[in-house]
Backbone as JSON Lines, residues from 0, in Angstrom:
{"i":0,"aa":"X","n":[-20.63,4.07,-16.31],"ca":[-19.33,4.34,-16.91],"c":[-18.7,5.59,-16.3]}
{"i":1,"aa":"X","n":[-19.43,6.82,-16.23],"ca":[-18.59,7.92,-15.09],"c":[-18.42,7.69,-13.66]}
{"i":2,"aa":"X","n":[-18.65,6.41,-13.43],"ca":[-18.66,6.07,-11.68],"c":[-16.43,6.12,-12.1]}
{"i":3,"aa":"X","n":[-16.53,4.74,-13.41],"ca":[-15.07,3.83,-13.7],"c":[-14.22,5.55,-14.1]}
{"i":4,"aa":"X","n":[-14.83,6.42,-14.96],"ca":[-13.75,7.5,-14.89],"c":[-13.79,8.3,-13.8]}
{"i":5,"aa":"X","n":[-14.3,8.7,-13.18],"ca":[-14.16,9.67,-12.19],"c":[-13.46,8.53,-10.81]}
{"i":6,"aa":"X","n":[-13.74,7.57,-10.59],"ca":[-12.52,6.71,-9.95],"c":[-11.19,6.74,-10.37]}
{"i":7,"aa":"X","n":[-11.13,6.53,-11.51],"ca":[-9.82,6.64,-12.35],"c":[-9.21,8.21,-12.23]}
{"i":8,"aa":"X","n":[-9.61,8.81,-12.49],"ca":[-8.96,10.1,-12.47],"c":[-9.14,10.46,-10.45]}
{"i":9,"aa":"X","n":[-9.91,9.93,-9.87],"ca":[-9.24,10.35,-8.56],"c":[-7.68,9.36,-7.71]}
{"i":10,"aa":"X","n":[-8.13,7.72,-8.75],"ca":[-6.66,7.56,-8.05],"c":[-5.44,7.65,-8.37]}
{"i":11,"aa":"X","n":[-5.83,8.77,-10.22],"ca":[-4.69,9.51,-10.56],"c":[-3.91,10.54,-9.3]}
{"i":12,"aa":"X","n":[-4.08,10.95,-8.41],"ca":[-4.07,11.82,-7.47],"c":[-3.28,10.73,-5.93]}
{"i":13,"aa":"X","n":[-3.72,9.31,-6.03],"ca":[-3.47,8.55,-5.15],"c":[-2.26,8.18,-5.77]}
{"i":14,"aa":"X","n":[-2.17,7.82,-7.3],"ca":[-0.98,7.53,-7.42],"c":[0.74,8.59,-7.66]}
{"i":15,"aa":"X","n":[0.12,9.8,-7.77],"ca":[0.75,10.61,-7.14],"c":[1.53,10.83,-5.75]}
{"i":16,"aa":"X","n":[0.69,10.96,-5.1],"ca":[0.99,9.77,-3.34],"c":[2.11,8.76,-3.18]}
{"i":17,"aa":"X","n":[1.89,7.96,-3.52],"ca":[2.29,6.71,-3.67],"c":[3.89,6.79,-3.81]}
{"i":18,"aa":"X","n":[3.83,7.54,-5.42],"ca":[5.21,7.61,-6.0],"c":[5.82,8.77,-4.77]}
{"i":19,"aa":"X","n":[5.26,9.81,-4.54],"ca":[6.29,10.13,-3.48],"c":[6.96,9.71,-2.63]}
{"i":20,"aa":"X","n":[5.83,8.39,-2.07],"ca":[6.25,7.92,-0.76],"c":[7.75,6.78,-1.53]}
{"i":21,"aa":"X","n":[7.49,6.54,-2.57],"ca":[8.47,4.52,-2.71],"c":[9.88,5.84,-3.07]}
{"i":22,"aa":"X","n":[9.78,7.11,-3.41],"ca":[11.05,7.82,-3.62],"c":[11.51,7.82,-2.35]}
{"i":23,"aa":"X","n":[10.75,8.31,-1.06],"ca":[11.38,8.92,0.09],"c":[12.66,8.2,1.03]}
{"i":24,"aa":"X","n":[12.87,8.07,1.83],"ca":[14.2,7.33,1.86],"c":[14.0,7.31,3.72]}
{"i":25,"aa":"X","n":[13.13,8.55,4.43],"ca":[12.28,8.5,5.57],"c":[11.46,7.45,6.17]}
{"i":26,"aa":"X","n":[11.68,6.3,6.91],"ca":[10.29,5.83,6.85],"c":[9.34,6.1,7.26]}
{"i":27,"aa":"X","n":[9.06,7.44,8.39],"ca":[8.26,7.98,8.97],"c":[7.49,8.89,7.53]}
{"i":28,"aa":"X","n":[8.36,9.37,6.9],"ca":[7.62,10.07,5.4],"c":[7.11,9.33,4.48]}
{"i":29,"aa":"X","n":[7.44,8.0,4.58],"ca":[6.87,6.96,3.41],"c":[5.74,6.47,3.74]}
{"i":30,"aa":"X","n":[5.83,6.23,5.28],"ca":[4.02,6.23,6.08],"c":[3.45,7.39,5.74]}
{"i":31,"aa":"X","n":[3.64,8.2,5.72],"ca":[3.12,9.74,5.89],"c":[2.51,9.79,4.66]}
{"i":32,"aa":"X","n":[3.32,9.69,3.54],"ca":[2.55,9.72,2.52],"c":[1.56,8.87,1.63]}
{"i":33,"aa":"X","n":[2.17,7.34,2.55],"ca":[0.73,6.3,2.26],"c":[-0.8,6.54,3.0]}
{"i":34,"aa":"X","n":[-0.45,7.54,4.41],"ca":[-1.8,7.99,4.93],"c":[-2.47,8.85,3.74]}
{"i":35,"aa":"X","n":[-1.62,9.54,3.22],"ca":[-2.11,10.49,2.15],"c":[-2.95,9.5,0.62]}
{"i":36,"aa":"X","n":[-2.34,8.54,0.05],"ca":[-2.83,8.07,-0.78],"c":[-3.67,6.85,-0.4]}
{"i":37,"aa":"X","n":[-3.65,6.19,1.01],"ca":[-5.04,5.29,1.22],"c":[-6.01,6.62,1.48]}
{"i":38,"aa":"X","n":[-5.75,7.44,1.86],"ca":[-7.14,8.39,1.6],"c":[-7.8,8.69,0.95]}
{"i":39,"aa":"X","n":[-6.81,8.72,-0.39],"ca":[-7.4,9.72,-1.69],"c":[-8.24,8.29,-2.01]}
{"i":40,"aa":"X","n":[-7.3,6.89,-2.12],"ca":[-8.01,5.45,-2.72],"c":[-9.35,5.38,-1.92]}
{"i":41,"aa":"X","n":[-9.38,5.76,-0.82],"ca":[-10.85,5.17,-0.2],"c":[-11.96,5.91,-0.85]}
{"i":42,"aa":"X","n":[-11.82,6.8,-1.53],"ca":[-12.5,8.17,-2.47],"c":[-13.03,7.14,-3.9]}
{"i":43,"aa":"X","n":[-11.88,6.93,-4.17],"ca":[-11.79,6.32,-5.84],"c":[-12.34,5.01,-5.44]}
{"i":44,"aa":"X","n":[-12.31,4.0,-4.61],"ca":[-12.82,2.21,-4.35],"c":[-14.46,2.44,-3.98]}
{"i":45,"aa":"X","n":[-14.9,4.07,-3.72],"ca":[-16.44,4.02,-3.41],"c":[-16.79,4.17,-4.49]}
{"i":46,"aa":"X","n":[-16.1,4.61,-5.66],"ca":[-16.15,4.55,-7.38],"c":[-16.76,3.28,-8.17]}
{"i":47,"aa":"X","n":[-15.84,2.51,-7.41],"ca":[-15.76,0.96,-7.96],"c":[-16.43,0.3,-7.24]}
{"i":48,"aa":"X","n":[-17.07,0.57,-6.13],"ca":[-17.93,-0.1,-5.42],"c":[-17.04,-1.26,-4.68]}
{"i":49,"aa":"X","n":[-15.83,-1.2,-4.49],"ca":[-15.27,-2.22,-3.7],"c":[-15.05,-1.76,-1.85]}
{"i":50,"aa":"X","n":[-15.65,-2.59,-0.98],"ca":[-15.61,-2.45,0.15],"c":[-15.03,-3.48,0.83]}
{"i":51,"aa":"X","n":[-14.39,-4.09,0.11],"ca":[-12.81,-4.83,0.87],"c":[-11.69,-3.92,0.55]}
{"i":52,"aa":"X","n":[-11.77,-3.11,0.02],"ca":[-10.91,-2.32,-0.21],"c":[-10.68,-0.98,-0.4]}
{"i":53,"aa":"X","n":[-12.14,-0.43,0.13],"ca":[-12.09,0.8,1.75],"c":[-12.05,0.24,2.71]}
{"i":54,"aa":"X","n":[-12.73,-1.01,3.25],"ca":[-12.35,-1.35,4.59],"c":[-10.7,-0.97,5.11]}
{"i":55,"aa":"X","n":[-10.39,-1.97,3.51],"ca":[-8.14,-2.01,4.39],"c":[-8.07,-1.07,4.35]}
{"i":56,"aa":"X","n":[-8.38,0.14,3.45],"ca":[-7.62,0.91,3.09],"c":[-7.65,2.23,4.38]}
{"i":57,"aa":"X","n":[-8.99,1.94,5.09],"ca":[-9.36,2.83,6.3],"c":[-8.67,2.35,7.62]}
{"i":58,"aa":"X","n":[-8.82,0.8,7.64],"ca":[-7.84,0.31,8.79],"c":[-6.36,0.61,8.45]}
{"i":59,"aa":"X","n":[-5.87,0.49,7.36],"ca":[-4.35,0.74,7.13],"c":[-4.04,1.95,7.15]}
{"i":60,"aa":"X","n":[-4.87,3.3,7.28],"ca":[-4.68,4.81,7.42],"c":[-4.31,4.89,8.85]}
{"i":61,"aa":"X","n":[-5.22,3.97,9.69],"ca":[-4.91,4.06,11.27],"c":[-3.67,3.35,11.73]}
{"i":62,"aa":"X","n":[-3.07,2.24,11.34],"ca":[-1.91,1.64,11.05],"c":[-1.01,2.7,11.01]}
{"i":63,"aa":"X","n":[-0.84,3.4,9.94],"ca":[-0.02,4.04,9.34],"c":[0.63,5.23,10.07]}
{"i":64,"aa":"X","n":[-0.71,5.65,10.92],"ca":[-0.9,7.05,11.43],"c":[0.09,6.5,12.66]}
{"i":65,"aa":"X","n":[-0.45,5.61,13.22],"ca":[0.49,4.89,14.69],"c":[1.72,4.54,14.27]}
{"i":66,"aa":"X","n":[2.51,4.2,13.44],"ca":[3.47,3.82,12.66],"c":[4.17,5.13,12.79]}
{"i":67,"aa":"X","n":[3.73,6.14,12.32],"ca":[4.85,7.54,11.99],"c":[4.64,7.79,13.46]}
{"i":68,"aa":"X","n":[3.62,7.9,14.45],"ca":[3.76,8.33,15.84],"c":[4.53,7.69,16.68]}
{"i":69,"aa":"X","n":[4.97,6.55,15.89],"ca":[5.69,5.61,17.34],"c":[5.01,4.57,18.26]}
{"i":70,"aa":"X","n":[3.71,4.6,17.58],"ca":[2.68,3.65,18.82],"c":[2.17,2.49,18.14]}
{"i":71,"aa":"X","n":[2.58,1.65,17.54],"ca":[2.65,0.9,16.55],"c":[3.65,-0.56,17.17]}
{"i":72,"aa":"X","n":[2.91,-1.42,17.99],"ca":[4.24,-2.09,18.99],"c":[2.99,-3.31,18.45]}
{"i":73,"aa":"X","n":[3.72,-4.57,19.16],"ca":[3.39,-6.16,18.67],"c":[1.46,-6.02,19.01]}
{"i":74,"aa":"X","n":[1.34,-5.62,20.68],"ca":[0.04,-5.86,19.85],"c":[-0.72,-5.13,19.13]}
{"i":75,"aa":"X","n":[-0.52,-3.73,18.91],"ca":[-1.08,-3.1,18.42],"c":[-1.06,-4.01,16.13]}
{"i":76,"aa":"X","n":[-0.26,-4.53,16.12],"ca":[0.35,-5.32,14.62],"c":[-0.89,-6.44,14.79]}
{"i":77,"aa":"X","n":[-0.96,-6.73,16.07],"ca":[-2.23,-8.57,16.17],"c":[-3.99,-7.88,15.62]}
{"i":78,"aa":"X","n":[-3.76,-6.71,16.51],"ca":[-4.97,-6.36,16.73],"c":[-5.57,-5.62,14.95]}
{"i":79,"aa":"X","n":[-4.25,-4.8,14.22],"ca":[-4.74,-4.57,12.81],"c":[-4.8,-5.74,12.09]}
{"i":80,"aa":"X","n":[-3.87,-6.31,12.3],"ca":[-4.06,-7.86,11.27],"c":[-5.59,-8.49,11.44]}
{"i":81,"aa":"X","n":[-6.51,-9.07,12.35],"ca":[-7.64,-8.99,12.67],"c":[-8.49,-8.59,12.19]}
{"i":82,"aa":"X","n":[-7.85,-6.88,12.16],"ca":[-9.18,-6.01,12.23],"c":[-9.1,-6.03,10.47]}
{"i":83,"aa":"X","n":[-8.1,-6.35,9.68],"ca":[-8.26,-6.03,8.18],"c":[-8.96,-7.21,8.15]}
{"i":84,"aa":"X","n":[-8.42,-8.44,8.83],"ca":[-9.06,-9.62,7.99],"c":[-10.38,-9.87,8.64]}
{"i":85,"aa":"X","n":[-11.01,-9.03,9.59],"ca":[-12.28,-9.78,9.47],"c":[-13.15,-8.43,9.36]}
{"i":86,"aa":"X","n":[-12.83,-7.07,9.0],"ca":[-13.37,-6.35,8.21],"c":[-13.46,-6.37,6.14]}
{"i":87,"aa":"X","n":[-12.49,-6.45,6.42],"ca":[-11.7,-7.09,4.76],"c":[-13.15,-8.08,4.28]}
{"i":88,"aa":"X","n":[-13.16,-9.53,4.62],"ca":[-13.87,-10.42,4.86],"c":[-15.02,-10.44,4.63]}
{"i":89,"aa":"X","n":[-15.66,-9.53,5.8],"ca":[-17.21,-9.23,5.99],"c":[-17.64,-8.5,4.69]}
{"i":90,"aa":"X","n":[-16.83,-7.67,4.53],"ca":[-17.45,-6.44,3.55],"c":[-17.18,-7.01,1.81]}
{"i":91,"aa":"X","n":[-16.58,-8.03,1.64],"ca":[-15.77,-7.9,0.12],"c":[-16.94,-8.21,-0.28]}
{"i":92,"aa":"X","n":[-17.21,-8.02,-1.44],"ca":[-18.04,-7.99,-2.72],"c":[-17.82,-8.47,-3.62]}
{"i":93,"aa":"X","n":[-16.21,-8.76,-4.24],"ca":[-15.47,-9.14,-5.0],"c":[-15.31,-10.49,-5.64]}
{"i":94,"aa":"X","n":[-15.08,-11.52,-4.44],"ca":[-15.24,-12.5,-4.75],"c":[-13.6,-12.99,-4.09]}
{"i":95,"aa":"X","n":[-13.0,-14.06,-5.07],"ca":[-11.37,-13.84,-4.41],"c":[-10.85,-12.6,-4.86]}
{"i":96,"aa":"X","n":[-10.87,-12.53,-5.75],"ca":[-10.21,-10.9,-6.08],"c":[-10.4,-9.98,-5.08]}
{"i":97,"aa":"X","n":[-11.79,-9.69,-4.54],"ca":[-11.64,-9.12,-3.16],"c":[-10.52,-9.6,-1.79]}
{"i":98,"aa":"X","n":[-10.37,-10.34,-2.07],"ca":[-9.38,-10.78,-0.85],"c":[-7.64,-10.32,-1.15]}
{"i":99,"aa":"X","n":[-7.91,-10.26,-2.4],"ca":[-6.37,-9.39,-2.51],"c":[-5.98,-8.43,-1.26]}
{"i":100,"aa":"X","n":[-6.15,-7.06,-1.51],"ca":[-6.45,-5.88,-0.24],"c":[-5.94,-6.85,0.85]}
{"i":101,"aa":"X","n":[-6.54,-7.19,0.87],"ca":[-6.56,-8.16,2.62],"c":[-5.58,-8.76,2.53]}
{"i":102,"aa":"X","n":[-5.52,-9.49,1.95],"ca":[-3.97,-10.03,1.89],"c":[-2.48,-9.0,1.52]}
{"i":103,"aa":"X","n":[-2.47,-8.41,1.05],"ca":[-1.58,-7.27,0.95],"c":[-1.14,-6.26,2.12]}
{"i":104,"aa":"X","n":[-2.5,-6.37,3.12],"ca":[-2.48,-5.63,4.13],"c":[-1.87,-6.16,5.26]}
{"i":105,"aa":"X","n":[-2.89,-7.11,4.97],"ca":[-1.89,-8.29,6.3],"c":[-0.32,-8.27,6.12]}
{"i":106,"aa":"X","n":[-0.05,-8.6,4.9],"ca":[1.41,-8.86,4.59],"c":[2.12,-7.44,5.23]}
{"i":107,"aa":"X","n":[1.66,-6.38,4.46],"ca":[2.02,-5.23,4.99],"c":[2.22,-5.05,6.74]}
{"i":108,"aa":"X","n":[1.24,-4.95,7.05],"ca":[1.13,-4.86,8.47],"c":[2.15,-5.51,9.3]}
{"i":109,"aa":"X","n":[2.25,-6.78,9.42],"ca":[3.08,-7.41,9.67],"c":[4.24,-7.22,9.94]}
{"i":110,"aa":"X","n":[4.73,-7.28,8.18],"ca":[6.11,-6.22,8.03],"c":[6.51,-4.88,8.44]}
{"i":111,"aa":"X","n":[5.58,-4.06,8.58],"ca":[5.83,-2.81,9.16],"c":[6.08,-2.98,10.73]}
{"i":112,"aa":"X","n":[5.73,-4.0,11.2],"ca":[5.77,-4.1,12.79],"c":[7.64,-4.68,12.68]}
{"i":113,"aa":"X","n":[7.75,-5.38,12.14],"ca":[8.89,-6.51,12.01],"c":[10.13,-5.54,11.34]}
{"i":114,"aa":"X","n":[10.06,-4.98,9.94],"ca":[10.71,-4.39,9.18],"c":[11.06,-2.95,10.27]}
{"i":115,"aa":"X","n":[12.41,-2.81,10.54],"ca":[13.0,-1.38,10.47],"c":[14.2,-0.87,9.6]}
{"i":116,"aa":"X","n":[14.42,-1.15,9.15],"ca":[15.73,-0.83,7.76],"c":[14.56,-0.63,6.53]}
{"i":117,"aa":"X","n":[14.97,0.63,6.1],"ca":[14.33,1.06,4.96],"c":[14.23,0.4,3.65]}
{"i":118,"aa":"X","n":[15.22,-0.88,3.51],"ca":[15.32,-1.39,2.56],"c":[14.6,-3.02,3.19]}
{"i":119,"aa":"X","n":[14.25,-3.15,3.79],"ca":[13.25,-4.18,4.41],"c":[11.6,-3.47,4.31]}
{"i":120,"aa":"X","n":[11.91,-2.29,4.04],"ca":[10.27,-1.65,4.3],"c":[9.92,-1.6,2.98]}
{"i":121,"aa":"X","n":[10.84,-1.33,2.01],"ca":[10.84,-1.25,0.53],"c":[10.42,-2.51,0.03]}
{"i":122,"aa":"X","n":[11.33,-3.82,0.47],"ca":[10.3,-4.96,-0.44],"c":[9.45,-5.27,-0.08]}
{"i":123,"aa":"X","n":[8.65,-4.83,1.43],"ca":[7.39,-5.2,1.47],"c":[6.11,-4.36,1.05]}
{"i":124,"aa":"X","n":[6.68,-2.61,0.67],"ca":[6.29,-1.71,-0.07],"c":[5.9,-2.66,-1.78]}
{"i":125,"aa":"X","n":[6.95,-3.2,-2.18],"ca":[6.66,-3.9,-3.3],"c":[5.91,-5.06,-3.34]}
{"i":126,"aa":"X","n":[5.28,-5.76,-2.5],"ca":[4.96,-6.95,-2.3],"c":[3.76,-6.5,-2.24]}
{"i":127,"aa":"X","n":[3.43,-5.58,-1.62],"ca":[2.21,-4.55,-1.15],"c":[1.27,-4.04,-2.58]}
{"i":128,"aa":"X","n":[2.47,-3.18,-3.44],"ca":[2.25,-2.92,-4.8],"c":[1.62,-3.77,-5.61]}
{"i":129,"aa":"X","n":[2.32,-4.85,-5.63],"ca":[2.4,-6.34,-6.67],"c":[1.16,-6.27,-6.45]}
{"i":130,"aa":"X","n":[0.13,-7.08,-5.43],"ca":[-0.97,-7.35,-5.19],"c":[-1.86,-6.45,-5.42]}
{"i":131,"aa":"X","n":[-2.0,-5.58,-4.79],"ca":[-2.66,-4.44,-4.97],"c":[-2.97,-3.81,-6.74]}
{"i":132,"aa":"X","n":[-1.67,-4.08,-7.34],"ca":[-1.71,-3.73,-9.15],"c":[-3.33,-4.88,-9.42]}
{"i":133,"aa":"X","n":[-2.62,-6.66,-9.23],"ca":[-3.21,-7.1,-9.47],"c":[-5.08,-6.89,-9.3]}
{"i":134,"aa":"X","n":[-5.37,-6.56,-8.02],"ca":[-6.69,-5.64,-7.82],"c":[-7.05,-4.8,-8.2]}
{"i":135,"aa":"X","n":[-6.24,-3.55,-8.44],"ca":[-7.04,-2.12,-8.95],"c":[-7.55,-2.66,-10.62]}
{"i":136,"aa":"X","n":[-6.34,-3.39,-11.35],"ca":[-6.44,-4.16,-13.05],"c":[-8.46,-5.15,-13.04]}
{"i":137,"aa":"X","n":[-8.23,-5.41,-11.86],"ca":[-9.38,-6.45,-12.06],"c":[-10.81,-5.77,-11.53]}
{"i":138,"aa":"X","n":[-10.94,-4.6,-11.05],"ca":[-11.96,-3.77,-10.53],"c":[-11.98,-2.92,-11.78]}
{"i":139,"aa":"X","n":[-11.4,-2.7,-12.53],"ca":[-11.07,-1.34,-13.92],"c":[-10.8,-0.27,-13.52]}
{"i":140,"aa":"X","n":[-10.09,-0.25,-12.32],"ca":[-8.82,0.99,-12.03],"c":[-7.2,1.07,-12.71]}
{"i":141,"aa":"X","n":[-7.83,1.06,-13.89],"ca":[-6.91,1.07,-14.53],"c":[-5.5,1.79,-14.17]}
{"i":142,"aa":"X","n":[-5.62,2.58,-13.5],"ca":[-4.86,4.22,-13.35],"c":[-4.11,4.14,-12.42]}
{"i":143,"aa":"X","n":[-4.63,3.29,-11.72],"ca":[-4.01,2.78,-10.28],"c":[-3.3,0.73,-10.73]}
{"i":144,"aa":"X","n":[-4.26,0.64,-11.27],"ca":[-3.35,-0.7,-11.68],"c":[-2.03,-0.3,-12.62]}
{"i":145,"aa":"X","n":[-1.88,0.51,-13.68],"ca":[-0.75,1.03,-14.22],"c":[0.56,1.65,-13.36]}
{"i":146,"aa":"X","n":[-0.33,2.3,-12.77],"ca":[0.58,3.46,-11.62],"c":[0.88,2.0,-10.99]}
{"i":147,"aa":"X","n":[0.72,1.55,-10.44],"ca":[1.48,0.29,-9.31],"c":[2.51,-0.76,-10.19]}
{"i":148,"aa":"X","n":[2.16,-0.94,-11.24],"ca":[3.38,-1.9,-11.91],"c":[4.43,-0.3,-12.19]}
{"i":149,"aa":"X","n":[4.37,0.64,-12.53],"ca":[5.26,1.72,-12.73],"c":[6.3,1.89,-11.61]}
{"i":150,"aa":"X","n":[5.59,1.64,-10.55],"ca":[6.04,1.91,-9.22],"c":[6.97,0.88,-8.29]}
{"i":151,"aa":"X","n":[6.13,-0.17,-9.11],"ca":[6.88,-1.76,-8.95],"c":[7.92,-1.36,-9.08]}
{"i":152,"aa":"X","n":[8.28,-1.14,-10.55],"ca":[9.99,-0.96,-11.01],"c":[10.47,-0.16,-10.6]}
{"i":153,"aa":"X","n":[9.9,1.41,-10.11],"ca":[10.47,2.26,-9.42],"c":[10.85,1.69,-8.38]}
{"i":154,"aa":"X","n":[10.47,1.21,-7.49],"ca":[10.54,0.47,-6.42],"c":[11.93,-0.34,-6.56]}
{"i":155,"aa":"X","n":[11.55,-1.49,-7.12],"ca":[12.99,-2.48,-7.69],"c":[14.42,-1.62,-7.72]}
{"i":156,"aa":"X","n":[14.09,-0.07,-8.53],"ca":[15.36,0.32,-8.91],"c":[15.9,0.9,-7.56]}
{"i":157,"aa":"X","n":[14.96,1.36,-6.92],"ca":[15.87,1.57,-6.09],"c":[16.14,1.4,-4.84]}
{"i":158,"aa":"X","n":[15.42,-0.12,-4.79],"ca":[16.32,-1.11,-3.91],"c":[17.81,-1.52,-4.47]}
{"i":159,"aa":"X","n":[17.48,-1.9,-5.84],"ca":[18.9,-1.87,-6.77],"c":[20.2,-1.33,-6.07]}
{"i":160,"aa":"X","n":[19.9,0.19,-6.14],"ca":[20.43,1.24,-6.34],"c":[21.01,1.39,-4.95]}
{"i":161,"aa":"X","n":[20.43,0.9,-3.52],"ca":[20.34,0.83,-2.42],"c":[21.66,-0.11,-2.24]}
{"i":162,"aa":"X","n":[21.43,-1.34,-3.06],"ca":[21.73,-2.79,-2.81],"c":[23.58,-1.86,-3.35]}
{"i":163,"aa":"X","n":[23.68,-1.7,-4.28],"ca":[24.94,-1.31,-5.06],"c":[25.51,-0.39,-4.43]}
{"i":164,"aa":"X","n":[24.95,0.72,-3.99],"ca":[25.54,1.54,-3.0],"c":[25.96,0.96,-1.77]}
{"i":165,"aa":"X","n":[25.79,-0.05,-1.0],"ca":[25.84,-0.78,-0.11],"c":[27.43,-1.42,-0.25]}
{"i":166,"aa":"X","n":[27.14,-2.02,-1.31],"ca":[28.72,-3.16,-2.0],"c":[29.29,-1.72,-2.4]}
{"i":167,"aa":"X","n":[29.11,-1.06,-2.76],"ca":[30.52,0.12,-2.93],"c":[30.88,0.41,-1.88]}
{"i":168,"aa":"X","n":[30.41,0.93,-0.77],"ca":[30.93,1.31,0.01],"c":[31.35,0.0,1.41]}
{"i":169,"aa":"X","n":[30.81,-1.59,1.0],"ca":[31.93,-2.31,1.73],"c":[33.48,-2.62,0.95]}
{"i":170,"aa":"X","n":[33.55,-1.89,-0.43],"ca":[35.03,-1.94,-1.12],"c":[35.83,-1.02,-0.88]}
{"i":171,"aa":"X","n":[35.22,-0.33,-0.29],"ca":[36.24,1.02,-0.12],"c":[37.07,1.22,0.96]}
């Protein structure tokens, strides 16, 4: 039982992270700060004993890192997609629920190669979330499954908010 709180209270700290990054409006800072919170998570998932989900979460730090540097081009997108799904794969423990991560990552990955408009990086930021909630809820990361539906809607609003600012200023 102190493995499930002391996980919990470290990916209180990840989800801290997180919410900085879905505020930032940078996409080089919204990577920046997901390097920061798959770090803190790879801390908290050795908690929970899930290793489909340090695997992604270690391949998607290196992703991420190439992403804000600029070195992040088609194949470098083939070669992480791969490397999550047949690290992802090998290591899960989980069962399907383990395959979440992996699938989230992939999706992610993908999109980060494809996506350059910040509001293209945002719904796959949310798509990313969605799944990911669903996993941390089913491992008893609670803290991190809460924090990600919170973030969901943070997220939503301000694509919203994006979307409306957009139509105001084609009326003007």
């Amino acid at each position: 039982m102190n493995r499930i709180l002391l996980g919990n209270l470290i990916s209180f700290l990840a989800s801290l992270a997180l919410t900085a990054g879905c505020l930032m409006k940078d996409p080089k800072k919204v990577y920046g700060m997901q390097v920061t919170e798959n770090l803190i998570l790879v801390v908290s998932s050795a908690c929970f004993g899930s290793w489909s989900g340090i695997s992604t979460l270690l391949v998607s730090t290196v992703r991420n890192i190439l992403l804000v540097k600029g070195r992040f081009d088609k194949r470098m997108m083939y070669l992480f997609v791969v490397l999550v799904s047949v690290c992802g794969i090998a290591v899960n423990n989980k069962g399907l629920i383990g395959l979440l991560p992996v699938l989230a990552t992939v999706i992610l990955t993908v999109c980060n190669y494809y996506a350059r408009e910040i509001l293209a990086i945002k719904w796959s930021l949310f798509v990313n979330i969605v799944l990911w909630a669903v996993y941390f809820f089913a491992i008893l990361d609670v803290i991190s499954g809460i924090t990600q539906v919170v973030i969901a809607v943070v997220t939503l609003a301000s694509i919203w908010q994006m979307r409306v600012a957009a139509e105001d200023a084609q009326h003007i």
